[in-house]
matplotlib code that plots the C-alpha trace (Angstrom):
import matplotlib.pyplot as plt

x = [4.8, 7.5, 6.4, 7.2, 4.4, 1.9, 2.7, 2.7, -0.8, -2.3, -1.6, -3.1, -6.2, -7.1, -11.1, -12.5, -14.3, -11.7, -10.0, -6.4, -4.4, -3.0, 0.7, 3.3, 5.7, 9.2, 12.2, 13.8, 11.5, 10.0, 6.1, 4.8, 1.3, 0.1, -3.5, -3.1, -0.7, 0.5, 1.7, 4.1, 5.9, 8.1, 7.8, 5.3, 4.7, 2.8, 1.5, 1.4, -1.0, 1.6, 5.5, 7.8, 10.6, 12.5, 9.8, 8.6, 5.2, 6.4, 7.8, 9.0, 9.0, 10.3, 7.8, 10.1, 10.9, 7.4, 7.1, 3.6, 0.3, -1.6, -5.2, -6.5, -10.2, -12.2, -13.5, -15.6, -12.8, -14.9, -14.3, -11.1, -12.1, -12.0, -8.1, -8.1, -8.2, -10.5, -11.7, -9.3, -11.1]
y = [13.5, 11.4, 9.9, 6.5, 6.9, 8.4, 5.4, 3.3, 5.1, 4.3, 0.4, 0.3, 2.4, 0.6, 0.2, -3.2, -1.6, -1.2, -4.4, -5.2, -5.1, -2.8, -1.2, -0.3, 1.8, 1.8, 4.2, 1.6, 2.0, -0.8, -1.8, -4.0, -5.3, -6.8, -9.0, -8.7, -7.4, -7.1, -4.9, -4.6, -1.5, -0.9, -3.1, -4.1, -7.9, -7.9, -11.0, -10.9, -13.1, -14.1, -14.5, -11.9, -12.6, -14.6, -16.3, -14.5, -14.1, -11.8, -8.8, -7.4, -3.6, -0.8, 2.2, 4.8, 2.3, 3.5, 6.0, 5.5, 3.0, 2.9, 1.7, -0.2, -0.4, 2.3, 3.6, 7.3, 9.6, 9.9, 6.0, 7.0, 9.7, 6.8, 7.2, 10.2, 12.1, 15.0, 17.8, 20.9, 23.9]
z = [9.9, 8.1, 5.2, 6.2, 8.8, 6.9, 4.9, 7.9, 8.9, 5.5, 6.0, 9.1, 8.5, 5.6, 5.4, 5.2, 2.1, -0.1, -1.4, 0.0, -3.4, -5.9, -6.7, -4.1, -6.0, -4.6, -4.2, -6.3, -8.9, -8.5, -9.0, -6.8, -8.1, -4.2, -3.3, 0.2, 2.6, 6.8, 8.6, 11.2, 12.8, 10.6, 7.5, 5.3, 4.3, 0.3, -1.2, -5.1, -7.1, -9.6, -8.9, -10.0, -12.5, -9.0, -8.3, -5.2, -4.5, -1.1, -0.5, 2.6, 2.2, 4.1, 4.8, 4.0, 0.7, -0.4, -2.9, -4.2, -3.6, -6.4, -6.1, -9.2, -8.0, -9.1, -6.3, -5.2, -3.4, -0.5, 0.6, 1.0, 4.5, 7.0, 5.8, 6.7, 3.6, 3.3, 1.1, 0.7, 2.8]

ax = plt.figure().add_subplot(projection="3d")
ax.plot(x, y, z, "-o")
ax.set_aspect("equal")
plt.show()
C-alpha cells in the first residue's frame, strides 16, 4: 500500500471515539494543528481553530503531502484497532 492511502485509510476510518483534531505534519514541514477535517479521494480538507500566520483557517492537503498525524489526546493504544492497528505477533 502507498502511503498516501494508508493515509487516505486512516481519514476515513477514523472512530467516532477519538476527537477529529490534532497535527498533520507535512512533507513541507509544515504543522498543521486541525479541529476537524473531510475527506475526499484524494485530498484532505483541515479546519484549524485559530488562523495561521495568512489568516487561513483551511487547508487543503494532499495525502501523499502527509508525513505524520499527530494525536494530542491522550488516549489507550487499543482505541486505535478499529483503524486497523494491532499488536505485533
Amino acid at each position: 500500500m502507498h502511503a498516501a492511502e494508508a493515509w487516505r485509510s486512516i481519514f476515513e476510518n477514523w472512530p467516532e471515539t477519538i476527537n477529529r483534531q490534532g497535527l498533520v505534519v507535512t512533507t513541507f514541514n509544515e504543522a498543521v494543528p486541525f479541529v476537524d477535517f473531510l475527506i475526499s479521494g484524494s485530498i484532505v480538507l483541515l479546519e484549524r481553530d485559530i488562523p495561521d500566520s495568512y489568516g487561513a483557517r483551511k487547508v487543503m492537503l494532499a495525502y501523499d503531502a502527509i508525513q505524520a498525524v499527530k494525536i494530542t489526546q491522550p488516549l489507550d493504544l487499543a482505541r486505535f484497532q478499529v483503524m486497523g492497528f494491532q499488536s505485533p505477533f
